[in-house]
C-alpha positions in Angstrom: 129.6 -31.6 36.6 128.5 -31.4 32.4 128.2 -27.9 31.9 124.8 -26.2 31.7 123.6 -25.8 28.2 123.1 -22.5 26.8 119.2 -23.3 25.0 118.0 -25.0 28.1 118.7 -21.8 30.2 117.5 -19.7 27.2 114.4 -21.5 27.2 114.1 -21.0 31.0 114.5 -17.0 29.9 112.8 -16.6 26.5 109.0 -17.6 27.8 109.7 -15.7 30.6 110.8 -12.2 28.4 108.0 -13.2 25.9 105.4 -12.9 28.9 107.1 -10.1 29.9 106.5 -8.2 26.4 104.0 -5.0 26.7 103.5 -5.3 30.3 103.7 -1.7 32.2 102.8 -2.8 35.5 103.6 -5.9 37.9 100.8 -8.2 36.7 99.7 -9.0 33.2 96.7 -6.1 32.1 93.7 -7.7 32.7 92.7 -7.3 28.6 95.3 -7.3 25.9 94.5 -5.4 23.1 94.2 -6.7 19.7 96.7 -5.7 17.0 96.4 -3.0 14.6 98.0 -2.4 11.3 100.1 1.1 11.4 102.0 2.6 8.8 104.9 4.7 8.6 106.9 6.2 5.6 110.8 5.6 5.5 113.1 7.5 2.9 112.8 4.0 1.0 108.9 3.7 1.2 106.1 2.7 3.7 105.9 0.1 5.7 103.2 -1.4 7.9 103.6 -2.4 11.8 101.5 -2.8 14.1 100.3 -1.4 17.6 99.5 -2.7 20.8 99.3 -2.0 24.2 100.0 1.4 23.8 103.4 1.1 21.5 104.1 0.5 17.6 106.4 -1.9 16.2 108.4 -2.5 13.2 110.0 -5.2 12.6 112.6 -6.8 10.0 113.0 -3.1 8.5 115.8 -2.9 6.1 118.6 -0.8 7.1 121.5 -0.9 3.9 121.3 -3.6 1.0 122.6 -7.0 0.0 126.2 -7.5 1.6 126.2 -11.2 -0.1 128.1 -12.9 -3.1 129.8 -10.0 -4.9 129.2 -7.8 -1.9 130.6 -10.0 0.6 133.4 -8.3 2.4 132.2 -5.5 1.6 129.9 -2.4 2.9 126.7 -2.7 1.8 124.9 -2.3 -1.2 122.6 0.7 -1.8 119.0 -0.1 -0.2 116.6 0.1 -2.9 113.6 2.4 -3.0 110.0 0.0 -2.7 106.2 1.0 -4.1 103.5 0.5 -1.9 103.6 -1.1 1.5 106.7 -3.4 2.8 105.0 -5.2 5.6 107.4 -5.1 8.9 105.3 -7.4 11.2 108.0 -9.9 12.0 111.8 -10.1 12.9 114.2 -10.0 10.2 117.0 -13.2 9.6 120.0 -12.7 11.9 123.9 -13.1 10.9 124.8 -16.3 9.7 125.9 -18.1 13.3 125.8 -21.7 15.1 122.4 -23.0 15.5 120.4 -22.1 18.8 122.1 -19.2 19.3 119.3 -16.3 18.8 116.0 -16.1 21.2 113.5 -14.0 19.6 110.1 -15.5 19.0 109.0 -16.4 15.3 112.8 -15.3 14.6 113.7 -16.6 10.6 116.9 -18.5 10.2 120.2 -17.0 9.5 120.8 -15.7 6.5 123.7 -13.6 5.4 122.0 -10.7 4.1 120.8 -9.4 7.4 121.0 -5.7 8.1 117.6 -4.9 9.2 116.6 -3.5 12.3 113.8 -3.7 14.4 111.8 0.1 16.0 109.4 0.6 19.2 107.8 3.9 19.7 104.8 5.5 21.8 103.7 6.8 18.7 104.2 8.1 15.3 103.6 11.4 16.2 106.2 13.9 14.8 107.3 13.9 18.9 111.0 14.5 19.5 111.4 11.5 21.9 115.2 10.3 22.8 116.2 7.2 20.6 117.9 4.6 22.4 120.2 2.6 20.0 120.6 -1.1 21.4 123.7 -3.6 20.1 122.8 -7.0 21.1 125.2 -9.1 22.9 126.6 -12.3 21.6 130.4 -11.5 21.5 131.1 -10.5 17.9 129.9 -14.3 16.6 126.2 -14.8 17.6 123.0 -12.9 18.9 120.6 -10.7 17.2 118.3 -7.8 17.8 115.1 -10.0 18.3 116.2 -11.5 21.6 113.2 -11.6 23.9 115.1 -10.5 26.5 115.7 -7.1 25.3 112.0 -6.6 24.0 112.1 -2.9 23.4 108.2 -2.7 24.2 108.0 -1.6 28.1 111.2 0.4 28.1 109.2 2.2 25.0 105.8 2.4 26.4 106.7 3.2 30.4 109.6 5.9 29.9 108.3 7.2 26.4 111.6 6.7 24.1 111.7 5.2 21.1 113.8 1.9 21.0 115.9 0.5 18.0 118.1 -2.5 17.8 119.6 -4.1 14.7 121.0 -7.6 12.9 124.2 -7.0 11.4 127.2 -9.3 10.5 128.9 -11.3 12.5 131.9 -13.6 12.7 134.5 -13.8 9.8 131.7 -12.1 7.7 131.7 -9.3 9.4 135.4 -9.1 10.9 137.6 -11.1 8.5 140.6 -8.7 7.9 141.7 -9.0 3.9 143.3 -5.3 3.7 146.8 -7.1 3.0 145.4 -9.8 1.0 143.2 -7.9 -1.2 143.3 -4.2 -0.8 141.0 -2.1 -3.0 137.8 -1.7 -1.8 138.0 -4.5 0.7 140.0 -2.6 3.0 138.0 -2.1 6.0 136.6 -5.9 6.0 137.8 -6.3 9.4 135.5 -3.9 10.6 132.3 -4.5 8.2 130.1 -5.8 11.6 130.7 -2.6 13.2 130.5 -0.3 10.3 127.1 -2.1 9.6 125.8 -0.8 13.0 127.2 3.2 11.9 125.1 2.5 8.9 121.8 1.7 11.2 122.6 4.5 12.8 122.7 6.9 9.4 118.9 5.4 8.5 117.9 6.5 11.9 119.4 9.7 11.7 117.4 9.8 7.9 114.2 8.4 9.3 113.7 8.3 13.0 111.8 11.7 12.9 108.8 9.7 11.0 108.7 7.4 14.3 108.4 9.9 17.2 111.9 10.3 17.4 114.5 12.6 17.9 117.5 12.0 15.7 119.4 15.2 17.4 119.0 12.8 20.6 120.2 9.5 20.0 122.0 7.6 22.8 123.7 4.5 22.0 124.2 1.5 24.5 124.7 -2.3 24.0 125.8 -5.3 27.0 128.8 -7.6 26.6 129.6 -7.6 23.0 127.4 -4.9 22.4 129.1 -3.0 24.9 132.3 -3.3 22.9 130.7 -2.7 19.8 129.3 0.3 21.4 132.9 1.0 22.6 134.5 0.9 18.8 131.1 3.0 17.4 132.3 5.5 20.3 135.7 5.9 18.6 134.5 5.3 14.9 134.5 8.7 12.7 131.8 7.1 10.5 129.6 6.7 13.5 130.1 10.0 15.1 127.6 12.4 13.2 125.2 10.1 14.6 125.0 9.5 18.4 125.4 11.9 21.2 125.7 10.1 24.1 126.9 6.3 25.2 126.4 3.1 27.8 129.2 0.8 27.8 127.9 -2.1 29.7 129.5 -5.3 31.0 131.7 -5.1 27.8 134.6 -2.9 27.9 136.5 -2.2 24.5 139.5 -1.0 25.7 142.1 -2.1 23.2 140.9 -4.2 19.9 143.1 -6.2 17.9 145.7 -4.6 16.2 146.2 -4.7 12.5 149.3 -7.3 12.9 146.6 -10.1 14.8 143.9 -9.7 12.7 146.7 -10.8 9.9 147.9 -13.8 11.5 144.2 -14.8 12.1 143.3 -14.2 8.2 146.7 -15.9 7.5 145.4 -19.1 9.8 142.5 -19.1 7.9 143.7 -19.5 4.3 146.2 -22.1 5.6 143.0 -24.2 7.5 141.4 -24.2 3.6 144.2 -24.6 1.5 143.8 -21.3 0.0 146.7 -19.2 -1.5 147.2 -15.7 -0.6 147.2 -14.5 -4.3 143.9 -16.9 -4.8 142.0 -15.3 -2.1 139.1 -14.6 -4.1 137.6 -17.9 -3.1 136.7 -16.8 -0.2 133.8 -15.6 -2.1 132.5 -18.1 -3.5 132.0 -20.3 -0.4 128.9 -20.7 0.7 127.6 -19.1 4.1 127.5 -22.7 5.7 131.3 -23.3 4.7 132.4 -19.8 5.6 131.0 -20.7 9.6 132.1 -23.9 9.6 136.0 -22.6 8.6 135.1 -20.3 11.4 134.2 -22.3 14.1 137.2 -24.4 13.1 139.3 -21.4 13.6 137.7 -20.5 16.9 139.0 -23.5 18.7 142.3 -22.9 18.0 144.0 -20.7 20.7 146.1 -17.8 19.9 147.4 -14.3 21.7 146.9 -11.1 20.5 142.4 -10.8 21.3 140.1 -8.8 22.7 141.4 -7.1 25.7 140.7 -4.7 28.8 141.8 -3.8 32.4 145.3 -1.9 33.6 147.7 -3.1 30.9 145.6 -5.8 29.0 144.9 -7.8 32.4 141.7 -9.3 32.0 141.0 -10.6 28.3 137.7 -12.3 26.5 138.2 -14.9 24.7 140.5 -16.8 22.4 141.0 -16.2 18.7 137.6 -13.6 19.2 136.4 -12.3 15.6 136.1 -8.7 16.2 137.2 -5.0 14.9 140.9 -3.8 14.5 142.5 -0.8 14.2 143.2 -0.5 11.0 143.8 3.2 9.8 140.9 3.6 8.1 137.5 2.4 10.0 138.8 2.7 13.3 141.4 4.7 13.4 142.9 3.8 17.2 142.5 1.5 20.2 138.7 2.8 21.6 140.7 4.0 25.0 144.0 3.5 24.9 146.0 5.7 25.1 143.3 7.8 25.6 139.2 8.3 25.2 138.4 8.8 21.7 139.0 12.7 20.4 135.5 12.4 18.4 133.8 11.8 20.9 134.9 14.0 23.7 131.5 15.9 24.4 129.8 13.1 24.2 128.7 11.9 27.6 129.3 8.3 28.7 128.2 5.6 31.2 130.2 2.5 31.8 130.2 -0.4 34.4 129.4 -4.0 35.1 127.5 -6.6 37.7 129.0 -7.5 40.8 129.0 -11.3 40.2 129.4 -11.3 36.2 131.7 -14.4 36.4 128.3 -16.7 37.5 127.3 -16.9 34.2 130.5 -17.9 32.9 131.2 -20.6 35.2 127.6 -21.9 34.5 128.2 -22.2 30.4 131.6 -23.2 30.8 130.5 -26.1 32.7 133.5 -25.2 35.7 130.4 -25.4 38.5 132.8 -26.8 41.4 133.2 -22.9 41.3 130.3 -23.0 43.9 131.3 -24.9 46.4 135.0 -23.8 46.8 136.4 -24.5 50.2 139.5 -22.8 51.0 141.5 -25.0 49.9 140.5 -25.2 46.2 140.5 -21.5 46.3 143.8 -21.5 47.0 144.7 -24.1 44.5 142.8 -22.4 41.9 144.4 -19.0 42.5 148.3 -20.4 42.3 147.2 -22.2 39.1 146.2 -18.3 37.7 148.5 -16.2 39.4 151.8 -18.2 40.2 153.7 -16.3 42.6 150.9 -13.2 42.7 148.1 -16.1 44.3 149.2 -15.1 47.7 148.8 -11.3 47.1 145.5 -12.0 45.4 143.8 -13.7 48.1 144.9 -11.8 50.8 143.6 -8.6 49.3 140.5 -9.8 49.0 140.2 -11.6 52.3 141.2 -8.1 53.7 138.6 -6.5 51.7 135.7 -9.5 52.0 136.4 -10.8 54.9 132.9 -12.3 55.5 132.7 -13.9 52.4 133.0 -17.6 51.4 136.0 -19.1 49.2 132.9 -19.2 46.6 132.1 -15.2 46.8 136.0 -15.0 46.5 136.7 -16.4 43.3 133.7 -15.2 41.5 134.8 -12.1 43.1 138.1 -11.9 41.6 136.9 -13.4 38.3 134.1 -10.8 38.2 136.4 -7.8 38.4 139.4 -9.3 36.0 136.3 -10.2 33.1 134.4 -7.0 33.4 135.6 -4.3 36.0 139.4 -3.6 35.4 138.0 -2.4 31.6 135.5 -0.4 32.7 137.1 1.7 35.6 139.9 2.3 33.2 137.3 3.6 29.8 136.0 6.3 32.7 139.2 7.0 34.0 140.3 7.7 30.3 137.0 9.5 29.9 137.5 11.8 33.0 141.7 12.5 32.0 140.2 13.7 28.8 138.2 16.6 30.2 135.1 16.7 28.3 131.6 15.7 28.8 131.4 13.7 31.9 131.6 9.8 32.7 129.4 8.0 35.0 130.3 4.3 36.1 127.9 1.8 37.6 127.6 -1.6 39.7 124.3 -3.8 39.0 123.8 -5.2 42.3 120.1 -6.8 42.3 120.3 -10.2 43.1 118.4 -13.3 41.5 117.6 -15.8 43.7 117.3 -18.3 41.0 120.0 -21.0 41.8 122.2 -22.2 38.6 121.2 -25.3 37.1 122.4 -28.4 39.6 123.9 -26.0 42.0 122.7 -24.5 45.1 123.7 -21.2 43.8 122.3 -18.4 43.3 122.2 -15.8 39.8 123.1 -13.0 41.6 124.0 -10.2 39.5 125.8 -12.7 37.2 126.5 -12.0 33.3 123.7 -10.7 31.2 120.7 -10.0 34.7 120.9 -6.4 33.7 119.4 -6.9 30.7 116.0 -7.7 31.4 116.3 -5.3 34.1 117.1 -2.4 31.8 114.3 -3.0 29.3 112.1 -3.7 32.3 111.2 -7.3 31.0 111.5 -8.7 34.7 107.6 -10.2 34.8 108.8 -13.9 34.3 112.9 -15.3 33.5 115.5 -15.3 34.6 115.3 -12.0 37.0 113.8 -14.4 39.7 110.1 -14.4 41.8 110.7 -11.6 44.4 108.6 -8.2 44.2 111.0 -6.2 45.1 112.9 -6.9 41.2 110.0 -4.1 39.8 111.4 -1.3 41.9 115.4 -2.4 40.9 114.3 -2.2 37.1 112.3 1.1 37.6 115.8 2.6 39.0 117.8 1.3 36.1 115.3 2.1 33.9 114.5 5.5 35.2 118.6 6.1 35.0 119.1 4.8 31.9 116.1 7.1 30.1 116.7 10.3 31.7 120.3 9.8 30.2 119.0 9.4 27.5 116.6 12.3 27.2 118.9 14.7 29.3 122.7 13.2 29.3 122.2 13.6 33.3 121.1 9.8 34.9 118.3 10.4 37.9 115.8 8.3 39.2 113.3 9.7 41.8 114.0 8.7 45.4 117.7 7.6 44.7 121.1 9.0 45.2 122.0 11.7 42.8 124.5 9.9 40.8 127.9 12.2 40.4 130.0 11.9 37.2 133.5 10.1 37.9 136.2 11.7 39.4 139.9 10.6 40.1 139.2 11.3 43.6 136.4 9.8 45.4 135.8 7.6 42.2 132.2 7.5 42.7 130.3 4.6 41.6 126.1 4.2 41.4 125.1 0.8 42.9 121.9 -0.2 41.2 119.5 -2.3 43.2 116.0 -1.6 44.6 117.7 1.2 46.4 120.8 2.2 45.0 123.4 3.7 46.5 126.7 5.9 45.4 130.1 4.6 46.7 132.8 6.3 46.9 136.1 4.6 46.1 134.7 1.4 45.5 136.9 -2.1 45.7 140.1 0.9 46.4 142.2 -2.3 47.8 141.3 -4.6 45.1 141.9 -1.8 42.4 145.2 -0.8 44.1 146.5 -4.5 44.0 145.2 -4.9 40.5 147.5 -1.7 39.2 150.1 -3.0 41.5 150.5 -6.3 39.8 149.8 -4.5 36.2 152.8 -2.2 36.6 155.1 -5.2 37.4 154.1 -7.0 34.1 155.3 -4.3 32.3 
């Protein structure tokens, strides 16, 4: 079957999450209230936004300055003091990216200065309210912080925090490594996307207070590749002044590249445009359009040495990913390994994933036969993976499943490798440590929504927390069935008392203990949750069986 297109399932989303925008209760408020202008001084100057239903929002706000021509490569510029009133009524331009790949409504076009950032607040009333400090997903090549999806509106309004998310650079403009090639003061390129976010977080620590805010309060938390940029600003000295508390969510940065990969990718690069090492300097003056199309080029060409996680680098995302490396001087180590991050020992941390995360995956990389396994191709499927471990591999998890179908099975398996092994092993690291405490979560609620040409259901597949979590579950991709309010009320309830009080509750739910080596306790999510104790023990056993004979 063609695989599934990314915009058409976007656009089955995005008018979904735009409905959902400013709602605080299960149907739409019977009269939406007109827009006013509000204003709100920044260290820079005012600027005007605008209030509705009960929240103000600023939009397109600029974080740093101009990180194109002379500053490309580079950390940002100084931002520039304005006079009179900078109007912040709509979303700033993303990072330069592939076309279609950013879902927020009247979003500009890429451009490649982009560090702005985008604020929802109750009010601007001098309250000290926690600030929750979104990174949008997208890998570390596309996405913004104007996706629909992640509205910051309801999550503001019903649980009174203020929300922030930001643009910042992506792909080779943000990660291209050049410390060996240039030196100077381009050392740190490889991290430039990353350090862009630690300098959102400075201008909220400057300027948060003028928005309701608390900047002694500021919990950080992003999904998929904002959970791994969330996992490298939870390691990053230049960050750490600035957040106190963290959600790493279906996006485990366990190990990043090291500083040898991310010089055999820039070395692949300069080779793909004829470029000398000693004539590097043409590199800035490309144009944006010919730097992505040099790194999509790149991108299709497989290499080792990416993005990792799980027990002993089992469990990888991606090939030839454009992301930060440890390179002595922005990030100083792997973000947990060998161990959780020094800086960030008292600050507590949640970390998990959704049970059926592989879905997605399947669906965009067009491999749908995935849903109607029999046993057979499971079989098949698993020896072409595992070789000689297949037949450990499947019985494990016919011992542990054994009511579910060859279908359940693989996405199983898949689910845990992409996602899980990362995540059980950043709270173990967190927990070895001794410090504040680590809480790790399943997202159970399940879609009934059925993938495109299938008879397959969402389920708690890739990216369904996110609605869920900013409680943008009206219309999308979240599904038809009432019970989805309650489900987003729990993650939402968990999410913001973390936030206000480093301690997740939600009324009428389990009380969710931190992570232990013992009973490993993990908090299902769902419209009633529940707390496991030594969840998927066989399947984790077998994983860390099979990782210690690799090594």
């Amino acid at each position: 079957m063609k695989s599934f297109n990314r915009r058409q399932f976007i656009r089955l989303t995005a008018a979904g999450m735009a409905a959902s925008a400013f709602m605080s209760n299960r149907v739409m408020a019977n009269v939406i209230q007109s827009k006013t202008d509000v204003i709100s001084n920044t260290a820079y100057g005012k600027i005007k936004g605008y209030r509705l239903n009960g929240v103000s929002i600023f939009k397109g706000v600029p974080y740093a300055g101009k990180v194109s021509g002379e500053r490309r490569f580079l950390t940002p510029g100084k931002l520039k003091p304005w006079t009179g009133v900078r109007d912040a009524n709509r979303l700033g331009a993303p990072s330069i990216q592939p076309p279609n790949q950013t879902y927020g409504i009247d979003e500009p076009l890429p451009d490649e200065d982009c560090l702005v950032l985008n604020i929802w607040t109750p009010a601007n009333d001098n309250q000290k309210r926690p600030v929750m400090f979104y990174s949008h997903g997208g890998g570390f090549v596309t996405g913004s912080g104007g996706s629909a999806m992640q509205d910051g509106a309801n999550l503001a309004q019903r649980y009174n925090v203020v929300v922030v998310e930001t643009n910042h650079r992506l792909g080779l403009l943000g990660y291209l490594y050049l410390d060996e090639v240039a030196g100077g003061e381009f050392k740190g390129s490889g991290n430039r996307g990353v350090q862009d976010i630690a300098f959102a977080l400075q201008w909220v620590n400057d300027n948060i207070a003028e928005f309701g805010g608390d900047p002694d309060n500021v919990m950080i938390f992003g999904e998929s590749g904002g959970g791994m940029k969330t996992s490298c600003l939870y390691a990053m000295p230049q960050a750490a002044p600035y957040f106190n508390k963290a959600s790493i969510e279906s996006g485990p940065g366990v190990i990043i590249k090291t500083a040898d990969e991310a010089a055999v990718t820039t070395e692949m690069l300069m080779k793909q445009l004829g470029i000398a090492k000693n004539n590097w300097q043409k590199l800035l003056e490309m144009s944006p359009q010919q730097i992505l199309d040099a790194q999509l080029a790149l991108q299709r060409t497989p290499v080792d040495g990416t993005m990792r996680g799980g027990f002993m680098g089992i469990g990888s995302i991606g090939t030839n990913a454009f992301g930060p490396v440890v390179d002595g001087i922005v990030l100083p180590n792997h973000p947990f390994d060998p161990t959780a991050p020094d800086i960030s020992k008292d600050k507590p941390l949640i970390t998990g994933w959704n049970e059926d995360e592989f879905i997605f995956f399947a669906m965009y990389g067009g491999d749908t036969s995935v849903f109607t396994l029999d046993r057979k191709g499971l079989e098949e499927k698993l020896q072409a993976e595992f070789g000689e471990k297949a037949a450990l591999v499947l019985e494990t998890y016919l011992k542990a499943n054994p009511s579910a179908t060859p279908a359940e099975i693989y996405i199983a398996i898949r689910s845990i490798q992409f996602m899980g092994l990362g995540s059980i092993t950043i709270a173990e690291q967190k927990v070895k440590q001794g410090g504040a405490p680590a809480y790790l979560y399943n997202f159970g609620y399940k879609s009934e929504l059925k993938v495109p040409g299938t008879d397959y259901a969402f389920g708690s597949m890739h990216a369904m927390d996110i609605p869920f979590k900013f409680y943008n579950i009206s219309n999308g991709m979240a599904g038809k069935r009432p019970e989805r309010f309650e489900a987003a009320d729990n993650m939402c309830q968990l999410w913001t008392s973390f936030a206000r009080n480093s301690k997740p509750i939600a009324k009428g739910q389990p009380e969710w203990e931190p992570y232990n080596l013992e009973s490993r306790p993990t908090m299902r999510i769902d419209t009633v949750c529940s707390l496991l104790n030594n969840r998927y023990k066989r399947e984790i056993d077998m994983w860390r069986y099979l990782a210690s004979q690799s090594i």
